[in-house]
N, C-alpha and C positions, 0 to 999 in steps of 0.2 A: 284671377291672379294676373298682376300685370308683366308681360313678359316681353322681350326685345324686339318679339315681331311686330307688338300689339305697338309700341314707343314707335319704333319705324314707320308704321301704316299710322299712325296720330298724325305724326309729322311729318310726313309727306304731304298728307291733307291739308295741314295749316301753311307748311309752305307754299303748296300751289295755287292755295288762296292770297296768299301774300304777294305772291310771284304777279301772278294776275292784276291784285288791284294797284300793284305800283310799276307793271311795263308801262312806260310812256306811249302815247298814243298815236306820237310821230316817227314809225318806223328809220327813218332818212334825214329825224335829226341828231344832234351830237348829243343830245341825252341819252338816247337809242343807244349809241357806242358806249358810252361811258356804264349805261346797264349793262349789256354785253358783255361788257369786260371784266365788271363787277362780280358778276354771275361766275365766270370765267377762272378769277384770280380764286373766287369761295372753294370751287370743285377743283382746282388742283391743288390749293393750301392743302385741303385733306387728304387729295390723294397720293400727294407726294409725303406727305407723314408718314401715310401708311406703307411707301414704298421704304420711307428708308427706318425706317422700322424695322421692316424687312431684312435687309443690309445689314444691318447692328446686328441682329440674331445672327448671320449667317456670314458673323465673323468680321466682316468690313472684303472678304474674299469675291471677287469677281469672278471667279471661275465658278466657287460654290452658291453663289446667288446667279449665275446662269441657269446652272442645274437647277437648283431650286424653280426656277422660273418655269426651264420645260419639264418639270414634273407636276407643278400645278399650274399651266397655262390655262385649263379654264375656268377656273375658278379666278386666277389671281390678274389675268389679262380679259380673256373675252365677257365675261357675265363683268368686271369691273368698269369696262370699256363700252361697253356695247350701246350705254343713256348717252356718253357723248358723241358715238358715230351717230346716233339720231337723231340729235339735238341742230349739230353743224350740217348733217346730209339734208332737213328742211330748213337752214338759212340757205345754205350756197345751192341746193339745188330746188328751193321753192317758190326763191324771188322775197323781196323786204316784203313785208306785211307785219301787222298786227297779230295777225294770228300765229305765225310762222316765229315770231318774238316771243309769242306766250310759247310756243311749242319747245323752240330752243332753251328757256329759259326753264320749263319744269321737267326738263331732260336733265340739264345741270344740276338744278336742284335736289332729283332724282337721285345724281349720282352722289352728289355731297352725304345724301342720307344714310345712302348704301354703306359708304367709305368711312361713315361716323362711326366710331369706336363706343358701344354700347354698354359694353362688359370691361371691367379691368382688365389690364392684359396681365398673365402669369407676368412675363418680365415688361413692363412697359421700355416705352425708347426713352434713354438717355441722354439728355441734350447736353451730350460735353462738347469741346471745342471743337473738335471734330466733324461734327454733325452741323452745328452752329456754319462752320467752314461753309461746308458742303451742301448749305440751305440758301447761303448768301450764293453763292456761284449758280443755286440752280435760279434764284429769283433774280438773279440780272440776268440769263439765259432768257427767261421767261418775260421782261419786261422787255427788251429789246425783239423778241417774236412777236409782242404786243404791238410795240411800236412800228414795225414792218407791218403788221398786217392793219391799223387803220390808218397808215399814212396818208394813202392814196385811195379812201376808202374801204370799205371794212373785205379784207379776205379770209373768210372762214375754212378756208380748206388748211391754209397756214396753221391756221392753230389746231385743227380736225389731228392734222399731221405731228404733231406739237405733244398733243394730249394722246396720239395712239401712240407714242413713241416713248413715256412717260419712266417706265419701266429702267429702260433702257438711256432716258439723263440723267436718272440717280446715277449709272455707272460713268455717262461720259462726267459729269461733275466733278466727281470721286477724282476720276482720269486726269481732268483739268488739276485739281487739287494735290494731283500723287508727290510733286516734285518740292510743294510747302510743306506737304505733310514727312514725307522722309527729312526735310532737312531737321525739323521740328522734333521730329523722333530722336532723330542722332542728337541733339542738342540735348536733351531728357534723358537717355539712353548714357551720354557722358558724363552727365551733373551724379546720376545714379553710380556710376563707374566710381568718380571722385567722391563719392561718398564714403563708397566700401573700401577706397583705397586710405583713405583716413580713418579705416579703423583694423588695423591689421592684426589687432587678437581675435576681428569676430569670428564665430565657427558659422559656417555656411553647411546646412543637410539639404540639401534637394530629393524631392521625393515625389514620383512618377508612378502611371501606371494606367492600365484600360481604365479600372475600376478602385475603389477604395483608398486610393492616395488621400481625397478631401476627408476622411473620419480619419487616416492615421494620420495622416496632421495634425489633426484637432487633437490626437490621442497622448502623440508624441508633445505635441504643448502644453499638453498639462501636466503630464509626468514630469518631463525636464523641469518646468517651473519651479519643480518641485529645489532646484540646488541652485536653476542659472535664470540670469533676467531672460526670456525671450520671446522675439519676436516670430510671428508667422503672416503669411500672406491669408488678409482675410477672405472669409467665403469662397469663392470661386476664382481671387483673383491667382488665374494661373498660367497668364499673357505673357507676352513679352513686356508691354505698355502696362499690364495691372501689374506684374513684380517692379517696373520701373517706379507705379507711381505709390506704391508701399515703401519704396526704399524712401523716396523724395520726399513724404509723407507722414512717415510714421517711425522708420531705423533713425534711435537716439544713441549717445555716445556710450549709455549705459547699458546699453545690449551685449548680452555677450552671447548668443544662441539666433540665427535666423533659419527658422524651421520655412522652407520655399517650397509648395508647391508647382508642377510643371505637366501642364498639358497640352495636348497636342493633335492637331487634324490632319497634318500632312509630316512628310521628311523634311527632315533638317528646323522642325517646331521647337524640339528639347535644347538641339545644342545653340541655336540663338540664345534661348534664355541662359543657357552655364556660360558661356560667353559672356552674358555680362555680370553673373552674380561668383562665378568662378567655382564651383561648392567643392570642399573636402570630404564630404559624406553624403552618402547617395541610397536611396531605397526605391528600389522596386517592388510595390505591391501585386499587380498580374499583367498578363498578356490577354488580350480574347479580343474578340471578332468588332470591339466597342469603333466607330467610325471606319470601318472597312468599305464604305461607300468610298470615303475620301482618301483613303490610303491606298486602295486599289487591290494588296496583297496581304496575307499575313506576315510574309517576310519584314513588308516594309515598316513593319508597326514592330515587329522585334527592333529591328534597326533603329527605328525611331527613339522606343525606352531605352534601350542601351548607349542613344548618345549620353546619358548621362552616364555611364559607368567610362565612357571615353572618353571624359571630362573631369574624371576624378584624378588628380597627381597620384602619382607612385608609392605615396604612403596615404595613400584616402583610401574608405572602406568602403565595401558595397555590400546593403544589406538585401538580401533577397530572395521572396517566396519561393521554396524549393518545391511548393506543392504544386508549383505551375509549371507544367511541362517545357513550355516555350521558356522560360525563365531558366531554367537546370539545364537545360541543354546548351543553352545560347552559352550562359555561365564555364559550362566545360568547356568548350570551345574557344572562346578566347583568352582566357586565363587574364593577363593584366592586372589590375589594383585586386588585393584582398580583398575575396568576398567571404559572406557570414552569412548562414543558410538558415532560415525560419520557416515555421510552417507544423503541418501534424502529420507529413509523414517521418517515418521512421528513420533515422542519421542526421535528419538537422542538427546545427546546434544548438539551436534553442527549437524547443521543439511539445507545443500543445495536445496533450493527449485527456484523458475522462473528462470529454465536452460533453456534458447536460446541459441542454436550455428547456427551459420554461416557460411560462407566463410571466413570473417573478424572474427570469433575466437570464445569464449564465453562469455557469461555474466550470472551472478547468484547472488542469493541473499543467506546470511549465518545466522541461527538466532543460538545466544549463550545461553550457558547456563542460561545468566542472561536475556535471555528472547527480549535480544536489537539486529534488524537485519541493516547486510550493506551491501551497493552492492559490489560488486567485476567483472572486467572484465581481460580478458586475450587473447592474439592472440593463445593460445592452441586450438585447436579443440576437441570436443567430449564430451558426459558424463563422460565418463569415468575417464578424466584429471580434469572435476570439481571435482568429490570424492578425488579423489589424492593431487588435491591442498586444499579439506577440509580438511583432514586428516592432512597437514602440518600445516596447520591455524591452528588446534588445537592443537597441541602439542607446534608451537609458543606461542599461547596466552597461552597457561598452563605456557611457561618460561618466560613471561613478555612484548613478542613483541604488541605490541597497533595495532590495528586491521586497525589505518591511514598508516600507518609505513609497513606493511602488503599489503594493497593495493596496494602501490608501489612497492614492491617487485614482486606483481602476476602480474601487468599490465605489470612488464620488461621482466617474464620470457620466456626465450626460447624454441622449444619443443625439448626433449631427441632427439639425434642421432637417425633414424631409429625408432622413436614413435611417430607415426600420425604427422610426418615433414614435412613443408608443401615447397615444392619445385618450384618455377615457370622459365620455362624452354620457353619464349619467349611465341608461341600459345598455350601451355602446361604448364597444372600444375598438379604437382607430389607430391599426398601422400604419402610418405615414410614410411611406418609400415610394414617395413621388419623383424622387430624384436620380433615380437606377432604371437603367435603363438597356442591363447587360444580361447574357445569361445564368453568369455565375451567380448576380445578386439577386436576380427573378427568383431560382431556383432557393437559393439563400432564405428568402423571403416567405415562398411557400411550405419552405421546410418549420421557419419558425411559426407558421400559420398553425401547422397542424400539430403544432403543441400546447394550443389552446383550449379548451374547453369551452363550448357555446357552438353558436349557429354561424358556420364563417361563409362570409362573401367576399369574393376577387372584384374590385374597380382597376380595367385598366384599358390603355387605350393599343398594347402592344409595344411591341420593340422596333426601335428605327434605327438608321443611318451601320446598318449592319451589311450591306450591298449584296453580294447573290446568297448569302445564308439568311435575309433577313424572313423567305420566308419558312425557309424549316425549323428556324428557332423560336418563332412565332408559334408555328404548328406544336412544338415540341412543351412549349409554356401551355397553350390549349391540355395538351396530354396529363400534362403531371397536374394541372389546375382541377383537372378532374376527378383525380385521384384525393383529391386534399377538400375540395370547397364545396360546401351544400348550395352554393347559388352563383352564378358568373355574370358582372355586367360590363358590357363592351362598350369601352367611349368611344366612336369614329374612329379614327385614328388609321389603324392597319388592324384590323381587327379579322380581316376576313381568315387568314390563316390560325389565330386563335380559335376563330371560331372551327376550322379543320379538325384541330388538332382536338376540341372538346366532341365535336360528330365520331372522328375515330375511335374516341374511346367510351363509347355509346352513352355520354352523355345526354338528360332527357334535357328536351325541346322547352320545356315546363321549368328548368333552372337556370335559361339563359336569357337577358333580359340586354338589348343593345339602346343606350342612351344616347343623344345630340351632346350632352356635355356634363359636368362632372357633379354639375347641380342638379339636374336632373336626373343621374345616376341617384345622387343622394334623398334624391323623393322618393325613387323607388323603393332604396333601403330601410325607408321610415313606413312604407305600406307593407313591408314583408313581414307579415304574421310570423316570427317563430317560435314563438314559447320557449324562448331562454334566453341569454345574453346573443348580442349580434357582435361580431368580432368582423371587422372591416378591413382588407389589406386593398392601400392604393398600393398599387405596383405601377409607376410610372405616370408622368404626367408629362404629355409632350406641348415643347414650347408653341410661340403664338406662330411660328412659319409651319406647321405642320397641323 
């Protein structure tokens, strides 16, 4: 089987043999430099892709791609780094020669191989203008270090200096570019402003949350559909620059419904975006521990969700899970716009109770405010998707959808891309909840697992960007994974604490199986002898910076 180490070690052979038969033979002449340079320009074109790749993932945030940086520094610096500290330490410190050119040169080469992207990336990088920006400022950066260093004959340390520092000109670039890019912004950010201002019947929902906002989006849009034209922000966009460039984009004059998602990594995330789209109506799906790297507090992540309820006028509603602690309490405490409490504990007002889930999906019953309950079914799986579809039910029924009309709509719904998706793959079937990455929906997840009937195995690579809880929640997913799954495969990731939490709970050695990647996790699955159906829960797939 041909696999990415075996392409790597091909190719490195064929280049070093290329390398070889085309170094020019005259160290000290201007062919010599122009190789050099050639060599030179190949291994940072890809290594700078890969940096700001990097970047993209991690936001366009300079603070959060520092961290990122000293958290994988050797992996993403030194073992990255290390073919071209060799390559330029035998030019500048070996003296020109022949040999000392072939050396430089299959060091670079080396590195270019290394830095080559073998595999598709889960999110590959997106060359919008931004980036585009940001590539032009680092290649005139780079071509003017060029040019310093063979002016006066070739200085290798310059570029040595150049290339270890690599990491860190994606961010000065960024730096150089900050002052076109906010003007650029606020110019988009306006044209957007002037959009929604020329249409002053839209109804704006904005809808927030750790977890589950992206499915009751999608929930909430299909139901409304059901009466009013509307729009939502797709997939993931839930930026400030992705809600701008949906408005820019796609908000027609025939809209009368903008269902906006709103996410967020730091304070002050949510109320940038109500600031520009203004919303009337507001949902908060939960609170939980989801980016507590980057938030620092749980406080601060309440504060955060609630700038939308601080952003709602005096007659706007706020719809929101009372089964989330942090949400009911935050809620009493400030009073402000009406809120309307969902959920399956007990006093909501709209309020989910005899949740059965299945293989064949859920069923539940919904009692309303006016006191009158209906059933409702849906091929979703989990608890979790019944609160997400009460949540829509209620903000429907508050806009006038009839709760028959309603039913129809849950019985058709689909499950979110990558959210508890349920896949059948002939003797296999595949839960797809590669896109959760909390503990409510881990637990969510394994709950729905073990009401399946067959042979079930957990693929997962653990939970991130959770900061000092990430590893007892880790541990805690080990624990109950135990309790539920006849076999556990660990993808890298953060796996060590899963795997704790599966030792603690005398999980045997003989059902745990740790794979390099998710392809190989899935060879394993295919050699697992169980005599019955194999039922597969990815629970998480973490992006290409991790």
């Amino acid at each position: 089987m041909i696999t990415p180490k075996i392409v790597r070690i091909t190719a490195l052979v064929l280049c070093i043999i290329c390398v070889w038969l085309l170094t020019p033979q005259n160290p000290y002449g201007a062919e010599s430099q122009v190789f050099a340079a050639a060599i030179f320009l190949l291994s940072w074109a890809v290594t700078s892709l890969h940096d700001y790749h990097m970047f993209q993932l991690n936001s366009y945030k300079p603070a959060v791609h520092l961290r990122w940086l000293r958290r994988s520094f050797a992996e993403e610096y030194l073992a990255r780094y290390c073919f071209y500290a060799a390559g330029f330490f035998c030019l500048h410190f070996g003296g020109l020669s022949v040999l000392t050119v072939h050396v430089y040169a299959t060091f670079c080469s080396l590195q270019a191989i290394y830095n080559w992207p073998l595999e598709k990336a889960k999110k590959p990088l997106v060359y919008t203008n931004r980036v585009k920006r940001m590539l032009a400022t680092n290649s005139a950066l780079t071509a003017a270090i060029l040019a310093l260093s063979f002016y006066h004959g070739p200085r290798y340390a310059a570029l040595l200096l150049w290339l270890l520092a690599a990491p860190l000109v994606t961010l000065l670039s960024n730096a150089i570019n900050a002052p076109l890019e906010r003007a650029i912004n606020r110019w988009y950010i306006e044209d957007a402003r002037r959009i929604l201002r020329g249409m002053p019947g839209l109804t704006v929902i904005g809808v927030t949350g750790s977890y589950g906002k992206t499915s009751t989006k999608y929930f909430l849009q299909r139901i409304l559909s059901s009466k009013f034209n509307v729009l939502m922000t797709p997939e993931s966009y839930n930026t400030p620059m992705g809600v701008v460039k949906t408005i820019r984009n796609e908000l027609k004059p025939f809209h009368e419904v903008f269902v906006c998602e709103m996410g967020a990594r730091n304070v002050g995330d949510i109320k940038e975006i109500c600031d520009i789209v203004r919303p009337g109506y507001g949902v908060i799906t939960s609170i939980g521990s989801q980016h507590l790297e980057s938030f620092g507090t749980m406080r601060n992540i309440v504060r955060t969700k609630f700038e939308l309820a601080d952003a709602l006028p005096a007659d706007g509603v706020l719809f929101a899970n009372f089964d989330n602690a942090y949400i009911r309490d935050e809620a009493a405490r400030r009073g402000g716009c009406r809120a309307v409490s969902y959920g399956m504990s007990a006093g909501c007002d709209y309020t989910a109770r005899d949740v059965r889930v299945s293989s064949a999906g859920s069923a539940f019953t919904v009692v309303f405010p006016t006191r009158s309950a209906k059933e409702f079914s849906t091929k979703l799986l989990g608890r979790h998707n019944v609160t997400n579809i009460t949540a829509a039910l209620a903000v429907a029924d508050f806009f006038g959808v009839g709760s028959e009309t309603a039913a129809v709509c849950i019985r058709r719904l689909e499950a979110v891309p990558h959210r508890l998706q349920l896949i059948s793959r002939g003797d296999m079937i595949i839960i797809d909840d590669a896109y959760n990455s909390n503990e409510s929906g881990a637990g969510a997840a394994l709950e729905a697992l073990s009401g399946f009937d067959g042979f079930k195995i957990l693929v997962t690579p653990g939970m991130v960007e959770l900061g000092e809880e990430q590893d007892r929640l880790n541990c805690k997913l080990g624990e109950t994974a135990a309790s539920v799954c006849d076999f556990v495969i660990l993808v890298g990731g953060v796996t060590e604490s899963v795997l704790a939490g599966l030792k603690s709970a005398a999980y045997s050695d003989d059902k745990i199986f740790t794979a390099a990647s998710v392809a190989q996790a899935f060879e394993k699955v295919a050699a697992i002898r169980a005599g019955r159906q194999k039922i597969v829960l990815i629970e998480n797939d973490l992006p290409d910076n991790y």
